[in-house]
N, C-alpha and C positions, 0 to 999 in steps of 0.2 A: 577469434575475439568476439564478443559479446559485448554491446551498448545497451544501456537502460536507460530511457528516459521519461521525467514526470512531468505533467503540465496539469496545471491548477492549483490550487493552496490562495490564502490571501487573506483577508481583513475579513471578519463576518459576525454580527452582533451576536450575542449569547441566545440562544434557540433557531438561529439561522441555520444555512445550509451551504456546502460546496460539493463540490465534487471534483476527486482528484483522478488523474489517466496517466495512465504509464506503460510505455512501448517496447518491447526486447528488441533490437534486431543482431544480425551477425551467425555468428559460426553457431546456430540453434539447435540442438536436436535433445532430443527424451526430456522436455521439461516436463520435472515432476511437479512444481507447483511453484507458483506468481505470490505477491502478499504484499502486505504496507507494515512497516513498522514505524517507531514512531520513538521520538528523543526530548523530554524536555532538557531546560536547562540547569546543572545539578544529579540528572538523572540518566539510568542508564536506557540504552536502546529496548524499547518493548513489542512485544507482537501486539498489531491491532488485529488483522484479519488475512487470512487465505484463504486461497482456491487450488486445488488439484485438476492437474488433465481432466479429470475424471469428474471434476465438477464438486467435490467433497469440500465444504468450507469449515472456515473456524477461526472464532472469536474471541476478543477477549472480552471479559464479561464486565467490564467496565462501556462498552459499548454495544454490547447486545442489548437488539432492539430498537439502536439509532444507526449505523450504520450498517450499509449490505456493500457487496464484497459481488462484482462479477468479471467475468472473464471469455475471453474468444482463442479457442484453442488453434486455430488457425491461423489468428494473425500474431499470436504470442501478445495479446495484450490484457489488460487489470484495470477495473478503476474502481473507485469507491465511493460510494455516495452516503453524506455522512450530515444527519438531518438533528435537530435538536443541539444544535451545539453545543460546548458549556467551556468557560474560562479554562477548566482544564485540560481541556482537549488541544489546548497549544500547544506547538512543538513542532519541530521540520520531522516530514515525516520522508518516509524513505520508502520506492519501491526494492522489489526484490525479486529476484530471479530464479531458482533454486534446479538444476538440469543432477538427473542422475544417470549416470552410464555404470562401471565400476569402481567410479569416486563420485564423490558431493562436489556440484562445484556451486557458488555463490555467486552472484554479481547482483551489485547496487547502484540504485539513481545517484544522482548527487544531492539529492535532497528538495522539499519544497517547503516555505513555511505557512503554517495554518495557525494565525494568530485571532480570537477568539475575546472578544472585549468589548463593553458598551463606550 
């Protein structure tokens, strides 16, 4: 079994800054790659950003250039540091876990919200 959890998210005026963390622990092995996605309300779940084992990232381009995307292969953890904020960028976001052996498996935080207003 496999646990995800996020900590950070919260209140932050329009060009501010947070920074979200997110920890795997449990039955871990071949992660292929960690991420944030991200849900407003109305909308469907989106990718904001990944990291591969291997260090390979990717963004969505609604946030390239304000937010970086890093990762510790060792402790199995993500976070994301996420500068310039903007109204839109609310929405609970979600880590992710993503382990490949001879299947995909998935696993996700519970969510954190990052709500984004003067």
């Amino acid at each position: 079994q496999v646990q995800v959890v996020e900590s950070g998210g919260g209140l932050v005026q329009p060009g501010g800054s947070l920074r979200l963390s997110c920890a795997a622990s449990g039955d871990i092995f071949s992660v292929y790659s960690m991420g944030w996605y991200r849900q407003a309300p109305g909308n469907q779940r989106e990718l904001v950003a990944t990291i591969t084992s291997g260090g390979r990232t990717n963004y969505a381009d609604s946030v390239k250039g304000r937010f970086t995307i890093s990762g510790d292969n060792t402790k199995n953890t993500v976070d994301l540091q996420m500068n310039s904020l903007k109204p839109e960028d609310t929405a609970v976001y979600y880590c992710n876990c993503r382990i490949i052996t001879k299947d995909e498996y998935n696993y996700w935080g519970q969510g954190t919200q990052v709500t984004v207003s003067s």
